[in-house]
N, C-alpha and C positions, 0 to 999 in steps of 0.2 A: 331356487331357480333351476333351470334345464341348461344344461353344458355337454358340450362333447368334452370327454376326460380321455388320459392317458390309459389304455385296459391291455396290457399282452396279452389277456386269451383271448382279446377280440379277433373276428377275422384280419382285420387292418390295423388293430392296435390302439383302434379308438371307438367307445361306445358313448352313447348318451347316460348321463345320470345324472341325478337332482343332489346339487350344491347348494354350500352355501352362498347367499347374497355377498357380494365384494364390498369393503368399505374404505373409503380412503383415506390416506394416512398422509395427507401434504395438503397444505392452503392452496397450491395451483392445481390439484385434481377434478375431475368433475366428471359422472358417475352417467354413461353410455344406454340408454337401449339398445339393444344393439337389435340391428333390422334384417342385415344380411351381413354375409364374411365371402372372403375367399380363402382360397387353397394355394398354398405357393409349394413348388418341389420339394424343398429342402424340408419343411416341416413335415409333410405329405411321408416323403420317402427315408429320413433319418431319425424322426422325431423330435426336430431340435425343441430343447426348451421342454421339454416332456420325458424325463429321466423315470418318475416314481409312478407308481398305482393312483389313478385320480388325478394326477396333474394335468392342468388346463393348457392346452396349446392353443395356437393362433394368433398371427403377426395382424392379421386386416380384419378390419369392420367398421361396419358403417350403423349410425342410430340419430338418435334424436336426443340430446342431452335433459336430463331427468334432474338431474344437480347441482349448479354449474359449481366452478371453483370457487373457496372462500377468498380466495386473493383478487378476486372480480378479475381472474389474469384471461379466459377464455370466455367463449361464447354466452350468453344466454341460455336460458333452461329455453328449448323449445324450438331452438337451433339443431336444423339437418347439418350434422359432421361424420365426417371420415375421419379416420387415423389408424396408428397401428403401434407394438411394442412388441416383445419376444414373444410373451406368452397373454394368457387370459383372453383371448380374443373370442374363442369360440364358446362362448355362453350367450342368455339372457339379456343379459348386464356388465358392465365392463366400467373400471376405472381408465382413466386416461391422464396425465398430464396436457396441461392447456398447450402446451408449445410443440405435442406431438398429436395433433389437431389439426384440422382444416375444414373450412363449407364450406356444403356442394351447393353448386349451383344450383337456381330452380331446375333447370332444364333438364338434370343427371335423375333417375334413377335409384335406389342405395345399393343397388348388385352392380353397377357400373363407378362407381363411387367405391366400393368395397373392394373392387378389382383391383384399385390403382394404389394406395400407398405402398407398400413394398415394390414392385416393379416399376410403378411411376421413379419413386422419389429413388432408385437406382441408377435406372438411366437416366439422367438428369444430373445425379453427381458422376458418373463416369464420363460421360463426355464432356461436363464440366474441366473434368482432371486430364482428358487429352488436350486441352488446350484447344485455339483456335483452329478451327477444322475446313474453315469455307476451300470446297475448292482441290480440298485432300482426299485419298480412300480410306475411308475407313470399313475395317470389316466386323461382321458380327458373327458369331458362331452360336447356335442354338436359338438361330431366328425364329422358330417359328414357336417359341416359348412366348411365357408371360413379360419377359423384359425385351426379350429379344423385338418383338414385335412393338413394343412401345419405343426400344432407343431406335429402330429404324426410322422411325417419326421422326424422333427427334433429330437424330444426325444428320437426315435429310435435311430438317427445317433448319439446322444451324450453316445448310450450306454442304456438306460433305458430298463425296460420291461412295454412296451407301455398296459394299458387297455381304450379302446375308446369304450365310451357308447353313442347307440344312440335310437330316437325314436321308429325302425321300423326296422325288418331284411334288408328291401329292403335300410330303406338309411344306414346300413354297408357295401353296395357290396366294392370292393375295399378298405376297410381300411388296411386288411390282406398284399395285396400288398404292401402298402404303411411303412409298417412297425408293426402295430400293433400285439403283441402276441396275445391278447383276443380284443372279439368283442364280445358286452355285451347290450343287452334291460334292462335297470332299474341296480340295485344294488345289489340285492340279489341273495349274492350266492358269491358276488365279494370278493377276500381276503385281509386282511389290503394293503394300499400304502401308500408310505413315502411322495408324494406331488399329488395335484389334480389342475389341470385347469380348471375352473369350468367357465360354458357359462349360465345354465339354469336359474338357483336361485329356489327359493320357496324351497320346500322338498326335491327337489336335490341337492342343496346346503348343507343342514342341513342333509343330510343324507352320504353325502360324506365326512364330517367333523367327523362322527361316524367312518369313516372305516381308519381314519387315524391312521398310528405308530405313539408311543411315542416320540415326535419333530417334527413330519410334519407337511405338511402346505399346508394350501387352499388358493388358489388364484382367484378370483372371478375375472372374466373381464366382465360380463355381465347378463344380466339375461332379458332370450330371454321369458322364460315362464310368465313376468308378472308380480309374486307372490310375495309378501314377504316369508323370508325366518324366522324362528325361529328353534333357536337351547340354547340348555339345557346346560351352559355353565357350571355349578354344577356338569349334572351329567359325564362332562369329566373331569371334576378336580377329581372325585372321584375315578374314576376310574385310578387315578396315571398318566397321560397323559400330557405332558409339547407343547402343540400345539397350533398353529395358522392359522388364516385365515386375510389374506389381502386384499383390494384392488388393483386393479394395473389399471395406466394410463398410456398411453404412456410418454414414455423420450424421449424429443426433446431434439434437430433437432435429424433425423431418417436417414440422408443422407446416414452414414457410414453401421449403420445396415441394410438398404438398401440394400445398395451396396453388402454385403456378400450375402442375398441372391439371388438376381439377378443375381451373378457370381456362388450360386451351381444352379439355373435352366440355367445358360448359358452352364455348364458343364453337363446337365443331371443325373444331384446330386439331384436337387429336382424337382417336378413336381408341377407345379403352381396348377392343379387341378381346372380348366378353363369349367364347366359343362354348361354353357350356354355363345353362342355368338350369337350377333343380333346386327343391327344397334340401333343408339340411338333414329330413326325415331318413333322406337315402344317399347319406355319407357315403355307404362303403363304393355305390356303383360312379360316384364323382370321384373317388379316389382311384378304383382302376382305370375309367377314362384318364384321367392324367397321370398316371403311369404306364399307364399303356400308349401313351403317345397320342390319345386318341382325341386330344383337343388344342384345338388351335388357339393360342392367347391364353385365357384364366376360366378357371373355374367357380362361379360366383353363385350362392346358395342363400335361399332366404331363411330367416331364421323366424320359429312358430312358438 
């Protein structure tokens, strides 16, 4: 079969070549065509999960099951699913475990479906983990991302008063729509909030950790800028402040949170937020777009 592989002398680090067919090695697996994928930063710009010459990357894809699991635990052979895991994603073919799964709706698409497992089923567990929010600010940093743009949805829908900070007036077009009350370059100027989701790191981390209320919490999923981040852990104790900042990793299997929201964009509840589609023919110029900033929400590619 045709995969995009791990390649250093490629321009981007990734070329096309012919693999072998995947086969699975567990009673709940069940064996993907996979239709289209998306691009998420972290794999795009580090390579995670893609160490050696040939190794298969890609967290998201969407297909039509070819195989289903011998444990009868997941879908139907013939069943449109999404799902995702660290690697293997960007090929042909794809194994899956059944509980890291979900169908798409008729109404989705498989480039819109493909977009959402990793960013969906992210924000979804982070706002989760801040707790009840109706009614609170919460902030997001690196809105106008592929998560970013999805928990602004959701934070809004659970009720929050959404502030989404981003690099550049132009990449906040549509956050407003999407939910956001304020739409913000930088920090200053912003007013305390009870929880932050934080993408950048470096100073913006350490500075969104200043603006929080007494018990909130930073949640860090990434940090796209780079930097180390340093923060003055003293001078917010002294300031009377009972706060925290966490890391957060995905909670497998992701089947079910999935599943939720691929059934609110099946219902026109949320908006995948889908800013760039192209075949996977022309990987490299979908990986400089989202490196270069040059796309709003996900990068979603079919696969031939």
């Amino acid at each position: 079969m045709r995969a995009i592989v791990f390649d250093p002398d490629a321009r981007n680090n990734f070329a096309h070549a012919e693999v072998a067919d995947p086969v699975s090695s567990a009673p709940d697996e069940l064996l993907i065509e996979v239709k289209a994928i998306s691009l998420n930063f972290g794999e795009v710009k580090y390579g995670d999960n893609a160490e050696h010459p040939g190794d298969i990357p890609g967290w998201d894809s969407a297909g039509i099951v070819v195989t289903a699991a011998a444990d009868g635990s997941g879908p139907p052979v013939g069943t449109r699913v999404a799902g995702a895991a660290w690697s293997q994603g960007w090929a042909q073919r794809r194994v899956l475990a059944a509980d890291n799964v979900a169908v798409i709706p008729d109404s989705l698409d498989f480039e819109t479906a493909a977009a959402l497992p990793v960013v969906g089923v992210t924000a979804v567990q982070i706002i989760r983990r801040l707790g009840p929010v109706l009614g609170k600010r919460v902030l997001i940093t690196g809105a106008s991302g592929g998560v970013g743009r999805v928990a602004v949805q959701l934070a809004a829908r659970a009720g929050a008063h959404v502030v989404a900070v981003v690099g550049s007036p132009q990449r906040g077009a549509g956050l407003r729509e999407l939910g956001a009350e304020e739409v913000v370059v930088g920090l200053d100027g912003v007013a305390p909030v009870h929880g932050v989701l934080e993408h950048v790191g470096g100073t913006m981390l350490s500075d969104a950790y200043a603006l929080l209320e007494d018990g909130g919490t930073v949640i860090s999923v990434g940090a796209a800028s780079g930097e180390p981040s340093v923060i003055d852990f003293e001078a917010a104790r002294m300031a009377r402040k009972n706060n925290g900042i966490e890391s957060f990793m995905t909670t497998w299997p992701v089947g079910a949170d999935l599943q939720y929201v691929l059934d609110l964009a099946g219902r026109s509840e949320l908006d995948a937020q889908v800013g760039y589609r192209d075949s996977w023919d022309n990987l490299d110029a979908a990986i400089d777009a989202l490196l270069g900033r040059r796309v709003a929400g996900k990068a979603a590619l079919t696969v031939g």
